[in-house]
C-alpha positions as CSV (number, residue, x, y, z in Angstrom):
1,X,-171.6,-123.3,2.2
2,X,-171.2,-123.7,5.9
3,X,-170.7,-119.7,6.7
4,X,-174.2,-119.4,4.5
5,X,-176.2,-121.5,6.7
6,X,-179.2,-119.8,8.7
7,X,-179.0,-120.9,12.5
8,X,-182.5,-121.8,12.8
9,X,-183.7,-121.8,16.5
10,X,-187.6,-122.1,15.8
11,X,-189.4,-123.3,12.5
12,X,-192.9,-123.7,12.5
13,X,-193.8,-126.1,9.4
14,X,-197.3,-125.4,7.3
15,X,-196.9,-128.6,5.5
16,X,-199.2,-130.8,6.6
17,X,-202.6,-130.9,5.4
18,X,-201.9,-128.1,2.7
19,X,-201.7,-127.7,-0.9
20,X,-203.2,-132.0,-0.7
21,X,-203.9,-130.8,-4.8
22,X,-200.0,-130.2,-5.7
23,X,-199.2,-134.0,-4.7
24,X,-197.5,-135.6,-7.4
25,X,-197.6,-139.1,-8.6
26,X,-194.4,-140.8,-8.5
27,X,-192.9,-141.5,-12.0
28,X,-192.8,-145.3,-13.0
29,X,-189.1,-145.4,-13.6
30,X,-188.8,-144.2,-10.0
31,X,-190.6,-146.8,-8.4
32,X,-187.9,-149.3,-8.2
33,X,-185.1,-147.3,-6.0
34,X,-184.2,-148.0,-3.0
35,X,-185.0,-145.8,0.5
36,X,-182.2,-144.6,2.2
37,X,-183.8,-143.7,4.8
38,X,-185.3,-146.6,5.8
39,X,-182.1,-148.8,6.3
40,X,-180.8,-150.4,9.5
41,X,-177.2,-151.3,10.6
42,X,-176.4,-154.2,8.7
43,X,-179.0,-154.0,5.9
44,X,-178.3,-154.5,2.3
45,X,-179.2,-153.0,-1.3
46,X,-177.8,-155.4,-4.2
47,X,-177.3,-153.7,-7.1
48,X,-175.8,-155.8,-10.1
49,X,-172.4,-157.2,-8.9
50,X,-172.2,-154.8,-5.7
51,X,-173.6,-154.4,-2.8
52,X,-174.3,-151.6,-0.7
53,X,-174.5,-152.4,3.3
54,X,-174.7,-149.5,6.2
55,X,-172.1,-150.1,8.1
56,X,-172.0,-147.3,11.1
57,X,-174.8,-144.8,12.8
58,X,-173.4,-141.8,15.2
59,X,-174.9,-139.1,16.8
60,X,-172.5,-136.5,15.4
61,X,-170.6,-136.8,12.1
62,X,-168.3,-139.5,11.3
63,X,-165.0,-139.6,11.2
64,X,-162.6,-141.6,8.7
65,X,-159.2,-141.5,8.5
66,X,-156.9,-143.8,6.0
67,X,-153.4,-145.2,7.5
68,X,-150.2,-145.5,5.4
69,X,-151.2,-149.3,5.8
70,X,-154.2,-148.9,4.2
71,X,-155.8,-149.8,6.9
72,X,-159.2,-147.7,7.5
73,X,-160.2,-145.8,11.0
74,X,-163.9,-144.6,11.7
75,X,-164.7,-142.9,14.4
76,X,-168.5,-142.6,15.7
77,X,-170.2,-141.1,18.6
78,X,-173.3,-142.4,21.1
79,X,-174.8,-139.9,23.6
80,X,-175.4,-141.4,26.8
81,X,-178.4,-140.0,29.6
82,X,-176.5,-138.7,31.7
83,X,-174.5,-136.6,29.2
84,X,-171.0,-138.6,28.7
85,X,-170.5,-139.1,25.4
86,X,-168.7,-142.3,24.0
87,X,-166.3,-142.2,21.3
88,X,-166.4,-145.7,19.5
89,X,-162.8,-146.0,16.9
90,X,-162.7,-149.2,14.7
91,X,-160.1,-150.7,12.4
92,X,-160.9,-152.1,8.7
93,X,-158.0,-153.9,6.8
94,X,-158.4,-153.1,2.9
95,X,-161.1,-156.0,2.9
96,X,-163.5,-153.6,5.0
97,X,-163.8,-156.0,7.7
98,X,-163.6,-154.7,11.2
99,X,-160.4,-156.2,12.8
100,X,-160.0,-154.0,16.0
101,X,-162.2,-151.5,18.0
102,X,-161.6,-149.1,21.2
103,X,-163.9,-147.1,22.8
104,X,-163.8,-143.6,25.3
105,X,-165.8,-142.0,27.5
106,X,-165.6,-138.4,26.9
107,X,-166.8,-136.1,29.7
108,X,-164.8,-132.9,31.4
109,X,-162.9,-135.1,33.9
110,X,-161.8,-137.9,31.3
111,X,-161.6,-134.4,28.4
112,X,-161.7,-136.3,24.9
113,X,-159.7,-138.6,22.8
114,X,-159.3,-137.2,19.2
115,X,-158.1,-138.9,16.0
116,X,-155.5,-136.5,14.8
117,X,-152.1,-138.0,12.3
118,X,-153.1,-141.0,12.8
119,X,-152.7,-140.8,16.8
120,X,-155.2,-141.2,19.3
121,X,-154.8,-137.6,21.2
122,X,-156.3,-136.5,24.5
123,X,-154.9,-132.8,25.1
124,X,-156.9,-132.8,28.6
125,X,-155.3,-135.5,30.2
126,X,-151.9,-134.8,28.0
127,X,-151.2,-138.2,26.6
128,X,-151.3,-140.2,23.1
129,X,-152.0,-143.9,21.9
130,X,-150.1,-145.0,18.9
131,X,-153.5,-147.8,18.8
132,X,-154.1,-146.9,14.9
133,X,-150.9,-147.9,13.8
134,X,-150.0,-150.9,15.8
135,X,-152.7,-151.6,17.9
136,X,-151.0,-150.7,21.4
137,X,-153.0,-149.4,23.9
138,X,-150.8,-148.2,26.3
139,X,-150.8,-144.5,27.2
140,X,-148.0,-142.3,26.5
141,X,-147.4,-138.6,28.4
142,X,-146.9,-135.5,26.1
143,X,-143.5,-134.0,26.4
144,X,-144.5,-130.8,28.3
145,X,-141.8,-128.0,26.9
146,X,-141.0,-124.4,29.1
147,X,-143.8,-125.1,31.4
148,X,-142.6,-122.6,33.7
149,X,-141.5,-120.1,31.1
150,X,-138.0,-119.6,32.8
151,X,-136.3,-120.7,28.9
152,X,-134.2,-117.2,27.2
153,X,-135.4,-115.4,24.7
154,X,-133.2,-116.6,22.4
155,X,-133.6,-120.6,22.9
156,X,-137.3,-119.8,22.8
157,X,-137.5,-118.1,19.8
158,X,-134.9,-121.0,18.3
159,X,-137.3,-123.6,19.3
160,X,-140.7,-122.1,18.2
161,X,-139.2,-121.5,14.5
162,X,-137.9,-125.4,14.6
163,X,-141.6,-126.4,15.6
164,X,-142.7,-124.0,13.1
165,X,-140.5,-125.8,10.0
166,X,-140.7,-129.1,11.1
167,X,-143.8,-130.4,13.1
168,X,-145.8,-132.9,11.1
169,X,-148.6,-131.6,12.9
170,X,-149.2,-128.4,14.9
171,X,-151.5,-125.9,16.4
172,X,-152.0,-122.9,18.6
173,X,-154.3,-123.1,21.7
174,X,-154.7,-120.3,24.2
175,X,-154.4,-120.8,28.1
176,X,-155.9,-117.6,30.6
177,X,-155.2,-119.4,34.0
178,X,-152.2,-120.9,33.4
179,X,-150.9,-122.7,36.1
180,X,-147.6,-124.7,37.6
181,X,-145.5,-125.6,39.8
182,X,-141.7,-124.6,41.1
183,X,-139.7,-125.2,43.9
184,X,-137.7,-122.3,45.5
185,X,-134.1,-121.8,44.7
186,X,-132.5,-123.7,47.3
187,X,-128.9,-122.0,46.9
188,X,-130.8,-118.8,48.0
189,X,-132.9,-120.8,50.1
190,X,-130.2,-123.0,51.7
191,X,-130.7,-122.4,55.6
192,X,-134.6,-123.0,55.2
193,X,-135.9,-126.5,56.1
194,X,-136.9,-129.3,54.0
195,X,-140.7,-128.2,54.7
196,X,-140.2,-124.3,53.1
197,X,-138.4,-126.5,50.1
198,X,-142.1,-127.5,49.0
199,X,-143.1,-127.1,45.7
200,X,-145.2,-124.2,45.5
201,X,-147.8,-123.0,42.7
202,X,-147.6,-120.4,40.5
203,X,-150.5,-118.6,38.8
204,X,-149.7,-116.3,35.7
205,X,-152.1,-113.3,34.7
206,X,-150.9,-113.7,30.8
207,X,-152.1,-115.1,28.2
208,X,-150.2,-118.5,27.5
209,X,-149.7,-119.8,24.2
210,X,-149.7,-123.4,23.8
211,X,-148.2,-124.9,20.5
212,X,-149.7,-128.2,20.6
213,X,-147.2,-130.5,18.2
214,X,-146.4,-133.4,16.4
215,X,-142.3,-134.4,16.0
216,X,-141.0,-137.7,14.9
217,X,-143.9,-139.8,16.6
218,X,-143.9,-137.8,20.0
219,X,-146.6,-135.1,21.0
220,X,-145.8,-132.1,22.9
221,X,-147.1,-129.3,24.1
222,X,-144.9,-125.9,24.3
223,X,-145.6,-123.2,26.2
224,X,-144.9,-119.4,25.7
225,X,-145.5,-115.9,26.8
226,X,-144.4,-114.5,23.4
227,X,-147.5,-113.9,21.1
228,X,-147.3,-116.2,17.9
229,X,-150.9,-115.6,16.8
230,X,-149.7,-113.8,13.9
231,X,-147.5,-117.1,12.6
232,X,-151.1,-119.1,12.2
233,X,-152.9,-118.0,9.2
234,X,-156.8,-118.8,9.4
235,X,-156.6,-121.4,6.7
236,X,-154.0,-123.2,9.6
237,X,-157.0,-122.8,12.1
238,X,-159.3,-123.9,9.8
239,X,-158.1,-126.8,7.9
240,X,-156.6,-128.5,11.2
241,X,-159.8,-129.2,12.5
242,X,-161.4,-132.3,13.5
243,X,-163.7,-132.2,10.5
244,X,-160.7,-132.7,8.7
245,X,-160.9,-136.1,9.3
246,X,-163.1,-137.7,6.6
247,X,-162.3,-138.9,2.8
248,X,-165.5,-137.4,1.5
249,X,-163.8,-133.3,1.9
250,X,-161.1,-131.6,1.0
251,X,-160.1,-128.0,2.5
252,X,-161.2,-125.1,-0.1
253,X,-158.7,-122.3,0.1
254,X,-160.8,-120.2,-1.6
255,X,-164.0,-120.6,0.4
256,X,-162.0,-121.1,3.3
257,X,-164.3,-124.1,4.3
258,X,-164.1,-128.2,4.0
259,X,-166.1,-128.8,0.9
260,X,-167.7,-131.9,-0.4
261,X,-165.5,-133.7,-3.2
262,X,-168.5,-133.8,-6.1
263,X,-168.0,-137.4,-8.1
264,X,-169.1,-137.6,-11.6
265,X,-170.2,-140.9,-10.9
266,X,-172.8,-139.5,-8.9
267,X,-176.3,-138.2,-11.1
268,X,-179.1,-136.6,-9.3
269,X,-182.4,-137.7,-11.2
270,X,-185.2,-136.2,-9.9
271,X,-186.5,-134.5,-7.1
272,X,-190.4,-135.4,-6.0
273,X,-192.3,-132.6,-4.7
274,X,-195.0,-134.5,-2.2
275,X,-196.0,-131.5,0.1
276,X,-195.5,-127.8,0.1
277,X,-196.2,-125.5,2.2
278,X,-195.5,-121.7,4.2
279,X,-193.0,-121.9,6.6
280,X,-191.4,-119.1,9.1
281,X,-188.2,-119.5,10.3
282,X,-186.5,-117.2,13.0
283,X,-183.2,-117.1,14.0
284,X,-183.1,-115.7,17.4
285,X,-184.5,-111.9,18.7
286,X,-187.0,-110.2,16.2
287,X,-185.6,-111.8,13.1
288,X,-187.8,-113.9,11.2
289,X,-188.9,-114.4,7.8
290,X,-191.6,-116.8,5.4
291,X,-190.3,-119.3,3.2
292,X,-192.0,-122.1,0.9
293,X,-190.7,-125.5,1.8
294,X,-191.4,-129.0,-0.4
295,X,-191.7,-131.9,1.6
296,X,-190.0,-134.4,-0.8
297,X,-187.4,-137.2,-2.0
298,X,-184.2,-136.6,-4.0
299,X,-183.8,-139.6,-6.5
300,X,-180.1,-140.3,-7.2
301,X,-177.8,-142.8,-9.3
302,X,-174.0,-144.3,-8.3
303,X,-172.6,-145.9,-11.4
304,X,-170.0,-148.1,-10.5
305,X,-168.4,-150.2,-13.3
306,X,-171.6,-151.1,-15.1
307,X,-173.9,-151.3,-12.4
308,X,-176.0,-148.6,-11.2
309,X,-177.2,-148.0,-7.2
310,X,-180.8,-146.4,-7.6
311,X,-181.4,-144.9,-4.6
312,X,-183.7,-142.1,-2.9
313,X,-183.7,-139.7,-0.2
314,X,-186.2,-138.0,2.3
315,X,-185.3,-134.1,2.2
316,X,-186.7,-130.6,2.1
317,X,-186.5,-128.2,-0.9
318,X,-186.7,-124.7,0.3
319,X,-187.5,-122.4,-2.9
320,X,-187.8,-119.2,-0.9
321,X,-183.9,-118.6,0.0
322,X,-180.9,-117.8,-2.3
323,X,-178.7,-120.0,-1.4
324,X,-178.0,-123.1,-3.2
325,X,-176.6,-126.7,-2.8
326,X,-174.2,-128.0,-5.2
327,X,-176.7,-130.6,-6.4
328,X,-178.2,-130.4,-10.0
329,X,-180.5,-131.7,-11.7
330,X,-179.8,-131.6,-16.1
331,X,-177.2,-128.9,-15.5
332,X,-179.5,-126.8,-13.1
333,X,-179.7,-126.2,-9.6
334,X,-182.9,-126.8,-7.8
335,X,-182.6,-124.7,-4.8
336,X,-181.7,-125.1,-0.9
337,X,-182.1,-128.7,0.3
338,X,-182.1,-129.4,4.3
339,X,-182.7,-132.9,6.0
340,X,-184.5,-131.4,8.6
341,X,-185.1,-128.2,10.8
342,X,-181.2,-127.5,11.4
343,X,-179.8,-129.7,9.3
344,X,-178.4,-128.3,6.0
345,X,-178.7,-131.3,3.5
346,X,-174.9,-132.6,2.1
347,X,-174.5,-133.6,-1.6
348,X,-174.3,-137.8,-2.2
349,X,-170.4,-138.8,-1.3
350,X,-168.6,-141.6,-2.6
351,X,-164.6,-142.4,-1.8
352,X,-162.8,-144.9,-4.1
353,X,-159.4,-146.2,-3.6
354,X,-157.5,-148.9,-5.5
355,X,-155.5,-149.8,-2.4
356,X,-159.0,-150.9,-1.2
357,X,-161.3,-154.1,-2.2
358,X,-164.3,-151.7,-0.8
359,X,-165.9,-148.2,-1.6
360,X,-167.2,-145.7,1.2
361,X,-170.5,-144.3,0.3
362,X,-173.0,-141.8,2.5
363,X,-176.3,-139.5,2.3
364,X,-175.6,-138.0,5.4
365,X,-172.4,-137.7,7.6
366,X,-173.6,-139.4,10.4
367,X,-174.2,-142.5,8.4
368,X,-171.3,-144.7,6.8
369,X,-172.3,-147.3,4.2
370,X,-169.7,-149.7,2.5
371,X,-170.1,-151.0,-1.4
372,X,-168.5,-154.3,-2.2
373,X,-168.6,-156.7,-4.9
374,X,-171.7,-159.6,-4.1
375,X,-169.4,-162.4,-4.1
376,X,-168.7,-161.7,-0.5
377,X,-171.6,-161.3,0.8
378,X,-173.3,-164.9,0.4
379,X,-174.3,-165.7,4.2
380,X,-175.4,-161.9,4.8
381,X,-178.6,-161.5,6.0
382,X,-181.7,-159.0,5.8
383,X,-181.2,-158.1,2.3
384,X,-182.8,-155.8,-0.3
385,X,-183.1,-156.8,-3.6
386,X,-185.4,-154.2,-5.7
């Protein structure tokens, strides 16, 4: 669906004010779910023997990544004023209580720390933190490999096919300006003094290729002259990505895009058309076009066990475009649902695991809620019971 999506760069909304006669009431058997949208951190919807609590809140799209331990790691993100960003990782055991956090400031001195295999990875500063697994903090330096390019052909090409079979993790970045240093040969240079033995730098006009790597719990970056861009297929490119990182996805060959996994426990109810109205969209130059956008709420079910989670959520339904969402409605789709002006609306996720005494649950990927069973949640405050 991603490759479908419109880049909108100006919408100007008819809605309010207009078509006041189309307003519907609200069904009765609707009246009773819960708002989404109008949860805090920390608030609570009970719902027969579970509960559901929101648990995180990030500027950009959360990240969730499950260890062999079963332990869980999220990763959220907080924009700061003066434009560093801070990259906030926690750690749940298989209770879903948060039993370790770390935070990074991400800006272009510091570069970023990723979540990638389980490793804490910042290819800037070219070091890893094994802190998911085992809680160390300490950083450690990549192995750099052929650096200055002096390795033969044939050890090089031996090497990048061993990387190539047996990295748990790889991939291919691209360097323009590379850069290093080298000290001159002193056999040739013997008679010089100690000051003409300085290191000296060395600036290559070639493209560099980088194979970023993964081997037996050590990172390392391996560089190369020889082109290798035709031993990465795109669905390599694409399914290494940081949006790999999440339980709710799964990489769609076919599509060649992360795609939602759709739950059967999961039933879309009803959608409630409030306000409709013209709107024109265009996407940059000349381009433009008129649309008819509902200002309305999506009213969904989660069955878990015997116990249903009646919630609602605050979305647009654009009836005016051919593209769909996969959410239906009795077997049919109802059209193009965004959250907002750029924002493409997701179908419901749920992740279950029996490893786990908790379920993951969101409405929109910057948002992480936890279900649990309401035996554990007797001291919890601010709750919703509707």
């Amino acid at each position: 669906m991603n490759k479908q999506i419109i880049l909108i760069t100006f919408i100007v909304f008819s809605l309010l004010g207009c078509n006041n006669d189309q307003t519907n009431k609200l069904p009765e058997e609707y009246k009773k779910y819960n708002s989404l949208n109008s949860l805090n951190t920390k608030d609570t919807i009970l719902f027969g023997n579970y509960y559901l609590r929101l648990l995180f809140k990030s500027s950009e799209p959360i990240e969730q990544a499950l260890l062999p331990s079963n332990d869980l790691i999220v990763s959220t993100t907080t924009k700061k004023k003066n434009s560093d960003i801070v990259k906030h990782f926690y750690k749940l055991d298989k209770n879903g209580k948060i039993i370790d956090s770390i935070s990074f400031i991400e800006n272009y001195k510091n570069g970023k720390e990723e979540l990638l295999h389980n490793y804490l990875v910042n290819k800037k500063q070219k070091y890893f933190t094994t802190w998911p697994l085992d809680g160390k903090r300490n950083k450690i330096n990549f192995i750099l490999q052929n650096e200055n390019m002096n390795t033969d052909r044939n050890t090089e090409k031996k090497m990048i096919d061993e990387i190539f079979s047996k990295a748990q993790f790889r991939r291919v970045d691209y360097d323009f300006d590379h850069v290093f240093e080298t000290k001159k040969n002193s056999q040739i240079e013997e008679n010089k003094s100690d000051t003409d033995n300085q290191p000296i730098i060395v600036e290559l006009n070639k493209t560099v290729y980088i194979i970023f790597y993964l081997m037996n719990g050590q990172w390392y970056n391996f560089y190369t002259l020889t082109d290798i861009s035709k031993r990465v297929s795109l669905d390599e490119v694409l399914s290494s990505r940081v949006s790999s990182n999440t339980l709710f996805k799964k990489y769609d060959k076919n599509k060649q895009e992360w795609a939602v996994i759709l739950n059967k426990n999961i039933i879309y109810k009803y959608f409630h058309k409030i306000k409709g109205g013209n709107v024109t969209i265009s996407g940059g130059g000349s381009s433009s076009y008129s649309t008819y956008w509902w200002k309305g709420q999506l009213f969904s079910n989660l069955i878990i066990n015997k116990d249903t989670l009646k919630v609602y959520d605050d979305l647009y339904l654009d009836e005016g475009i051919n593209l769909k969402t996969p959410i239906t409605i009795n077997k049919k789709e109802i059209g193009y649902l965004n959250r907002g002006q750029r924002e493409p609306a997701e179908p419901l996720m749920f992740y279950s695991n029996k490893a786990l005494d908790y379920s993951l649950f969101t409405n929109d990927e910057k948002k992480l809620y936890i279900i649990k069973e309401k035996d554990s949640i007797m001291s919890i405050k601010n709750l919703i019971y509707k």
